[in-house]
N, C-alpha and C positions, 0 to 999 in steps of 0.2 A: 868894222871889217878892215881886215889890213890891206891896203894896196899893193899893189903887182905891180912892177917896174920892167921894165924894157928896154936898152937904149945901150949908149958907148960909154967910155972912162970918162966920169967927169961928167954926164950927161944925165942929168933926172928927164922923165918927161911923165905927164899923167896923163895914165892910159884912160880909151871913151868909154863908157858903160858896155857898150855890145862885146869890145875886144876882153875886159873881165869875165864875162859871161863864159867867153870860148875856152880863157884859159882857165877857171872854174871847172866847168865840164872835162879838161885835159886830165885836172889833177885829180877829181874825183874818179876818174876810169884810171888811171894808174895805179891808184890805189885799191880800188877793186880789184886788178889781176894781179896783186900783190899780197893777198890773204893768206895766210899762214893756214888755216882753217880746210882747204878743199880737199876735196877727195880724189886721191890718187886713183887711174885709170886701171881699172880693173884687169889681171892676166887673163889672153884669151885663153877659154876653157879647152882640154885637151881634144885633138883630133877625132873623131868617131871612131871606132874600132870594129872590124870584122869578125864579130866573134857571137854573132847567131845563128841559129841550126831552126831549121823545119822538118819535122815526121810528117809524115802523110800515106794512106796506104786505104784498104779495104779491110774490113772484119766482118766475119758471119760468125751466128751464135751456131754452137754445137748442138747437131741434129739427135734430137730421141735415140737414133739406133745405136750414137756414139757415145751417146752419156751411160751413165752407172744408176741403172734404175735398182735400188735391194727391194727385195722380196720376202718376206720376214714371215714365216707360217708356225703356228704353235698349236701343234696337239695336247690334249687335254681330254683322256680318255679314262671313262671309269672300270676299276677294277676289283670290284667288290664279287662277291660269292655270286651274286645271283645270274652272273653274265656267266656261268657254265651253263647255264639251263637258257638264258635269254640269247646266248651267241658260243655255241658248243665250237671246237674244231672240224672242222671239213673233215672227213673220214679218208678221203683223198689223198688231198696236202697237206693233213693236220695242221692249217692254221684256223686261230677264228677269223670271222668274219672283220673283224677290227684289226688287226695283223695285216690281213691281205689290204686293204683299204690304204690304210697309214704308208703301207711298203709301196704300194703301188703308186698312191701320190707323190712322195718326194723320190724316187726314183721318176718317173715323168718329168718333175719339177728341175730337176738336177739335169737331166738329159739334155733340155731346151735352153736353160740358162744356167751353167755351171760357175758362172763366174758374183751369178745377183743373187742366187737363190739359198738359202741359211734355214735349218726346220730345228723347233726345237718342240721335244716329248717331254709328256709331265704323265704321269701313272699316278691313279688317284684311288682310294678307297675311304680309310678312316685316317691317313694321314697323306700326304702327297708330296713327291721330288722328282726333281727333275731328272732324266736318264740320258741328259745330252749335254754336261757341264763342259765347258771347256778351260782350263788353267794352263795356259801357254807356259808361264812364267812357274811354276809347279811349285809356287808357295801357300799349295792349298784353297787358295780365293778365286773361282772361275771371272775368266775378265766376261765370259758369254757363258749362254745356255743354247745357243743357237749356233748350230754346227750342219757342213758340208760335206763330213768326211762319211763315206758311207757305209765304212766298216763298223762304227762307232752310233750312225744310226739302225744299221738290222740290227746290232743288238740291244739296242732303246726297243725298238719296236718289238722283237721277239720277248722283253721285259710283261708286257703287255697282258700278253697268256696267261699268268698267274694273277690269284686271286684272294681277295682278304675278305673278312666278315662283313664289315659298312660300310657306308658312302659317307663322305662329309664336303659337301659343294664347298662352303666357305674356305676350308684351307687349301683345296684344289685352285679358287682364286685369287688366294691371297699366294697362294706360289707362283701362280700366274704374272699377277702385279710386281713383284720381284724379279722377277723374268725378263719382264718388258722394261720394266724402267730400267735396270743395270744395262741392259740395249742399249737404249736410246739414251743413258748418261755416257756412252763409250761413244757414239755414234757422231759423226760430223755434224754439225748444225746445218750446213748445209745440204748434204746429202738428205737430211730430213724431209721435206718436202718433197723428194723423190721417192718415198720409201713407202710400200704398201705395207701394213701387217695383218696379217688374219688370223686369228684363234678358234678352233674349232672344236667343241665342244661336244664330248660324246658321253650319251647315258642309257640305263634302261629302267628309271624310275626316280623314285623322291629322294632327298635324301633320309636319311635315317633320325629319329627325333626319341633317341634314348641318349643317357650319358650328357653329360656337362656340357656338350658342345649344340645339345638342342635349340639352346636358345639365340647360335649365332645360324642356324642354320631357318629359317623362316624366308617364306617367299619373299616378303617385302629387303631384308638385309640380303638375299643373294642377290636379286635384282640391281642393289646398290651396288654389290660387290664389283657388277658387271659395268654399271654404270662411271665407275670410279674403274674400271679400264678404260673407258671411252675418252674420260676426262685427261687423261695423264697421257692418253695419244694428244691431244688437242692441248693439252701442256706444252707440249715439244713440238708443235706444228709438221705432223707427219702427214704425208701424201693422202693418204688412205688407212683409215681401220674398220674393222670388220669382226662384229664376234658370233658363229653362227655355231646353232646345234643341232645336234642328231639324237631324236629318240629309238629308240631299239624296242618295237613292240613287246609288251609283256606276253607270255603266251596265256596268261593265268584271265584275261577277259578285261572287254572293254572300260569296266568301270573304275581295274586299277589304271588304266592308260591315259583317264582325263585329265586326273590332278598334275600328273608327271608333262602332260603335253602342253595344258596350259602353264606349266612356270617354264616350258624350256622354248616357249613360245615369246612368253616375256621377259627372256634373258635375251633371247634373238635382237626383239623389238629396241630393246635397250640399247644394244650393240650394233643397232643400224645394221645387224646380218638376217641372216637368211635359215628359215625353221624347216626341216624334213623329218618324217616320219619312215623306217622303214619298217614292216611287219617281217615277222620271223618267216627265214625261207627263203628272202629274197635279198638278193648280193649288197651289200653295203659299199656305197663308192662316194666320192666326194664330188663328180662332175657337175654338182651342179654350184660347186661356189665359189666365184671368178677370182683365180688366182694368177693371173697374169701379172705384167709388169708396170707399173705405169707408165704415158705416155702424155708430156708435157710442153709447148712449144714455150720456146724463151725467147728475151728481147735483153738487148743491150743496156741494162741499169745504170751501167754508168763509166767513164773514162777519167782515169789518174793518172796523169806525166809527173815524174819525179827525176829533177837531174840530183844522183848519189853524191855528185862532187860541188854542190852547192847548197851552204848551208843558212836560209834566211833565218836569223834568230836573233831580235835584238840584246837576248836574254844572256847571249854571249859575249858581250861586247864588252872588255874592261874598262876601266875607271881612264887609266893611262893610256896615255896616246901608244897608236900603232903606224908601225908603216904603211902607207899607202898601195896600190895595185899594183907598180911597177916592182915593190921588196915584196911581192906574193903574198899579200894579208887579204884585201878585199877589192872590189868593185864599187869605187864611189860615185852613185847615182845620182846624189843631188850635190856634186862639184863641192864639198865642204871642206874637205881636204883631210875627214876624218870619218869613222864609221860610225854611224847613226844606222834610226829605226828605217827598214827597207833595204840599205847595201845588202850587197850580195856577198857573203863571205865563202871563202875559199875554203874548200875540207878533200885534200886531195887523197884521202882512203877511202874517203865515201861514208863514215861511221858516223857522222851528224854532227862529231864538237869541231869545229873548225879549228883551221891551222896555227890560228894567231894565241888560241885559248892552249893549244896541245905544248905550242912553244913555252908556254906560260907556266902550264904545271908538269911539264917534264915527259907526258907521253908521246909516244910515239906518233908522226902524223901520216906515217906510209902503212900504219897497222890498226887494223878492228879495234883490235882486242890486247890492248899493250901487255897486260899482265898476263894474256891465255885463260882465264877463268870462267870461258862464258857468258858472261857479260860484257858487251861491248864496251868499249870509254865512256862514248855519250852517255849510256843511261846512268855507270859507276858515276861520272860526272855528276851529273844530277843530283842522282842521290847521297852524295858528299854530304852532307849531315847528314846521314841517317847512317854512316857507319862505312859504305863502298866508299872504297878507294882503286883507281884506274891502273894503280901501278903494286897494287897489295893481289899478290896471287891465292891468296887463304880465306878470302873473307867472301864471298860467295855460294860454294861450298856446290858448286853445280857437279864436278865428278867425283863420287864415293868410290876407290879402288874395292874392288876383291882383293882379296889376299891371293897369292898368286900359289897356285897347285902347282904340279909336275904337270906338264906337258896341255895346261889349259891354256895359259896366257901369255902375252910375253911381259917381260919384265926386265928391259934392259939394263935398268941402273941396280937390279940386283935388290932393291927394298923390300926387297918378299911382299909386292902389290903389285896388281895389274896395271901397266902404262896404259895410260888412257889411248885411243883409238885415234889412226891419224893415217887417214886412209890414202889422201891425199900427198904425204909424206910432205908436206911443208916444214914439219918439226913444230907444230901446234896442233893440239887437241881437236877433236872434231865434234862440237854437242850438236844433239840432234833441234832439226827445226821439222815439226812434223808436218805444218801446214805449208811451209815453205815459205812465209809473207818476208822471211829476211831480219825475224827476230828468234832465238835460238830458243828450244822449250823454256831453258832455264830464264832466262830477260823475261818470257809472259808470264812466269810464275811471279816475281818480283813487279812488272805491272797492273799484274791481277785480271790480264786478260786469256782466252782459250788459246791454247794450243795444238787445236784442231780448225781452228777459223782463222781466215787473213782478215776477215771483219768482226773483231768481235759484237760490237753495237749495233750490225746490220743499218748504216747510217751511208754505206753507198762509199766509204775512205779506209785503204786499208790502213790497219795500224800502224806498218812501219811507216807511213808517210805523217801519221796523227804524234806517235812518237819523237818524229823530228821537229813537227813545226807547229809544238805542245798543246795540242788541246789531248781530251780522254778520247783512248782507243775503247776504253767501258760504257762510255756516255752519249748518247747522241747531244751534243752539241752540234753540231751543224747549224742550225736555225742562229746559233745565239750571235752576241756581236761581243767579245771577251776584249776588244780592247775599242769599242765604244766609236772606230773610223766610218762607221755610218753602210758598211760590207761585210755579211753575215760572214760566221768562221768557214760553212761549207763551199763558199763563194770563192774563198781566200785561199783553202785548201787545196782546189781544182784549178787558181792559177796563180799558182806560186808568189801566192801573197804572204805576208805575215800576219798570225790573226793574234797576237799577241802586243802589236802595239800598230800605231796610228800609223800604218803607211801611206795615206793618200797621196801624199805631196809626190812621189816616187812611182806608183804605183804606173801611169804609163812608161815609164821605162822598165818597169820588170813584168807585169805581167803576161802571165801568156795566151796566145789569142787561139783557144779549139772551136771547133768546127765539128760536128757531128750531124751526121744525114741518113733518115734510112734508103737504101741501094736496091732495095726490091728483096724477092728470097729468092733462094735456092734447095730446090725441094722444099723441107722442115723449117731450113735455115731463113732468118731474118740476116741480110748483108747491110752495111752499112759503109759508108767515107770517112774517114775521118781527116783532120789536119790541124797540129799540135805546131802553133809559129811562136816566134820569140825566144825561142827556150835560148838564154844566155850560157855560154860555154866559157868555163874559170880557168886561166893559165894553174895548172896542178902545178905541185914543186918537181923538181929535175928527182928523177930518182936510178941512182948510175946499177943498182944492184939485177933492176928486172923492166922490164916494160912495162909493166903497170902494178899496183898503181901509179900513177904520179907521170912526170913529163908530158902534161896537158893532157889528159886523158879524160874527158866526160863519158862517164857511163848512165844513161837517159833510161827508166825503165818506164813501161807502158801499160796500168794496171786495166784491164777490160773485165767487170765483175757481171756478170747475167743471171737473171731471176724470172723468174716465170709469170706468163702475159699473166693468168688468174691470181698472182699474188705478189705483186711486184713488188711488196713492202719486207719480201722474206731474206735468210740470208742467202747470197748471191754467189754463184761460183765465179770461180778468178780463175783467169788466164793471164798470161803474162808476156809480153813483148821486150826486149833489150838492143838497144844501138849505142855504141861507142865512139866517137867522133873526141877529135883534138881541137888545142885551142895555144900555139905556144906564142906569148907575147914578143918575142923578141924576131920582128920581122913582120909582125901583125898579120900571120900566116894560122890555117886553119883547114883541117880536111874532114868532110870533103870540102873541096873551094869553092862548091856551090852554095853550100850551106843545105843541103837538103836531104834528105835519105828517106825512104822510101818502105815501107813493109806489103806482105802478102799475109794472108790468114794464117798459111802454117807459120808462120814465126810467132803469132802465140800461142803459148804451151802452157797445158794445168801449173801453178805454182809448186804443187807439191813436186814434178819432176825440173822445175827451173833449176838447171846448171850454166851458170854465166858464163864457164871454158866452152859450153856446147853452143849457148842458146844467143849469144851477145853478137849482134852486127855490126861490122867494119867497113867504112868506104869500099 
């Protein structure tokens, strides 16, 4: 070891053992805090920011007398020859017995509930049609058979009086089947579950067993036939069905009236309806087969907060670096200084592709729908290989002009085709969204879900929320875990999680914290509390043309979907709640300044009448 010296010019001295030791020790700690090696001190992470919002408020479920119970009745009366002698006209009133009957029920029916109640007439002998088509659209294809209008049913019914050679049961229900199903393929899925149908079935003997058709007419295949009405209610999971008959005494003696009463007894049985016999002479009425409305109590299935101007997707996030929160790209939650799985990224139109991807391919980030075509960005997004494009106005093909007539359409630019409808007069197109969930008919055609359901999968999520933060609006998925973070996708759904990749690490700074309680009823009503905290609020971009979108504007929608206590698992009716609140970073200012807002029941409203200029709350 080399010696350590100490001392003046000219002066050696050798130093003691212990005095090495200390200056040993000196040199080794000087040289440790001289390491090239260490790790510079980390920048403190940015101040906390004021920019979260709390809903809070009451909800009751909508009381029986308020809901839309339909009421669906279908006559099915035979018109063969022998009903001049088994049901003559009244000499009176010259109606028959079956006239008066039929008229008098849905006029009753119509009186009490003009708004649920729909009767559709089928005239049956050796072939059978319907005498109550309805073709709105008068391209010859009835969209129903089941009609309200009453001018249109006396003359169904006064149809009735006249009479053919035989009876043929089978094609009587196989026009029946056709009937009811083109129904209930028109018919809301949700509404289903509300909905009674009864078919009532009127005869005065066997059917006929000459001619080709003898062999589909056999006790055992009409039985079926009735039965395979049963089934195709229970298809469609309808409220109530019911198929009952009425025999019309023979006057000719008891023994031809056995064979006829036991198959019309076993058409009943089948139909879960109800058998009468009336003997000739005595007035033929239907009071005794319950055709009232149904009446269902419901319970709150489930709550969905969705802020429109916040778009979790890590599936958006390019390759290239983007600006950070302060140049309006995103919210970085886990301080990396770039966007990753969990940020919160910024979509100030509210359409689902966020701002930094819009900057990226050219659309517009204050507009839906860049190119006007009915298909929003996001989904054209999306589907970029497969042909959409965001900024291509043609390739959708969601409005098909009319050719423009004199004095039908207007047609400003003079192209000899109707300008599409633009009620609103924004100077874009208006397509229709029938169920209202916020996805336009034409977007559900293209995702392959219904256009009459905000749920199409009955999975408790409506689809435009499933649409933005990718699982299938067709699928129940819920249960599943699609990106393996250990929190099921329905879990992630309901609090604005991403179920598309691994956010755990993030997840308590974005989740949001709801609260659901039932509140007692009121009358019918189940009331409930709710309290939707955390919801983060995105500085939107400055937008100098209009007040919103954009210039920090969050628009919060509040989805409340109810299903009935006996079937909870059905599809669910939507109601829908909206609140508006700001968020501008520059001054770390935010209204309301409480952070809080507040709802009553009336602020939610059916989806199908949601108008966000009527329905959307402001500090």
């Amino acid at each position: 070891m080399r010696d350590l010296w100490r001392g003046g010019p000219g002066r050696r001295r050798r130093r003691g053992p212990a005095v090495m030791v200390r200056v040993l020790a000196l040199a080794l700690l000087a040289a440790a805090c001289s390491r090239a090696d260490l790790e510079a001190i980390p920048a403190p992470p940015p101040p906390p920011r004021d920019d979260r919002l709390a809903v809070s408020g009451e909800l009751c479920t909508l009381p029986p007398d308020r809901r839309d119970f339909p009421l669906r009745v279908l006559f099915v009366v035979d018109a063969s020859e022998s009903m001049e002698v088994t049901d003559p006209p009244d000499p009176a009133t010259g109606l028959t017995g079956r006239e008066a009957a039929v008229a008098a029920t849905w006029g009753r029916l119509l009186d009490q509930s003009p708004d649920q109640v729909k009767v559709g007439i089928i005239r049956f002998s050796a072939q059978a049609a319907s005498r109550t088509p309805v073709d709105a659209d008068a391209d010859g294809l009835p969209e129903s058979y089941f009609s309200a209008n009453r001018d249109q049913l006396a003359t169904a019914t006064a149809a009735l009086r006249f009479t053919d050679r035989t009876t043929n049961y089978r094609n009587a229900l196989d026009e029946a089947y056709l009937e009811l199903r083109t129904e209930l393929l028109r018919a809301e899925d949700e509404s289903s579950p509300r909905t009674r149908y009864a078919v009532i079935f009127v005869s005065d003997g066997l059917p006929d067993e000459t001619g080709g058709e003898a062999g589909r007419n056999t006790a055992d295949d009409i039985v079926a036939g009735v039965q395979a009405l049963a089934d195709l209610a229970a298809l469609f999971d309808v409220g109530d069905f019911s198929f009952h008959t009425v025999y019309l005494s023979n006057p000719e003696g008891v023994l031809l009236d056995q064979p006829a009463q036991a198959l019309l007894t076993r058409m009943a049985e089948a139909g879960g309806g109800t058998y009468r016999s009336v003997p000739q002479g005595e007035t033929l009425d239907f009071l005794h087969i319950d055709l009232t409305s149904l009446q269902r109590l419901y319970r709150l299935r489930s709550l969905v907060a969705l802020n429109l101007n916040q778009a979790t997707s890590a599936g958006q996030i390019p390759a290239t670096p983007v600006p950070a929160l302060d140049d309006g790209a995103f919210k970085d939650l886990d301080l990396d200084g770039e966007p990753s799985c969990g940020d919160l990224l910024i979509d100030s139109d509210g359409d689902g592709l966020a701002d930094l991807v819009e900057q990226r391919i050219g659309t517009d980030p204050l507009a839906t729908d860049t190119d006007g075509d009915g298909v929003g960005d996001r989904l054209e997004w999306r589907a970029r290989t497969s042909g959409l494009d965001p900024l291509d106005p043609t390739d959708t093909g969601c409005f098909v002009p009319d050719r423009a007539e004199p004095g039908a359409c207007e047609d400003a630019d003079a192209d000899g085709f109707c300008d599409c409808p633009d009620v609103d007069a924004d100077g874009r197109c208006d397509y229709p969204d029938t169920d209202g969930d916020g996805l336009t008919d034409c977007e559900e055609i293209f995702l392959g879900s219904s256009q009459v359901l905000a749920d199409s999968d009955a999975d408790g999520v409506p689809d435009l929320v499933e649409l933005r933060l990718g699982t299938s609006p067709v699928d129940d998925d819920g249960p599943r875990d699609l990106d393996w973070d250990g929190t099921p996708n329905g879990v992630e759904l309901r609090t604005g999680g991403d179920p598309l990749c691994d956010d755990a690490a993030s997840r308590s700074e974005s989740a949001l914290d709801v609260t659901l309680e039932e509140a007692g009823t009121a009358g019918a009503s189940l009331c409930y509390r709710f309290r939707v905290a955390r919801l983060t609020l995105l500085p939107t971009r400055a937008n100098a043309g209009a007040d919103a979108p954009g210039n920090g504007l969050n628009r919060v929608l509040l989805f409340a979907g109810e299903a009935a206590f006996d079937d909870p698992g059905a599809f669910a009716a939507w109601r829908v709640a909206c609140v508006e609140a700001r968020y501008l970073l520059d001054g770390d200012r935010k209204d309301p300044p409480s952070g809080r807002m507040a709802l009553v029941d009336e602020d939610f409203v059916p989806l199908a009448r949601f108008d966000p200029r009527l329905h959307c709350r402001r500090p």
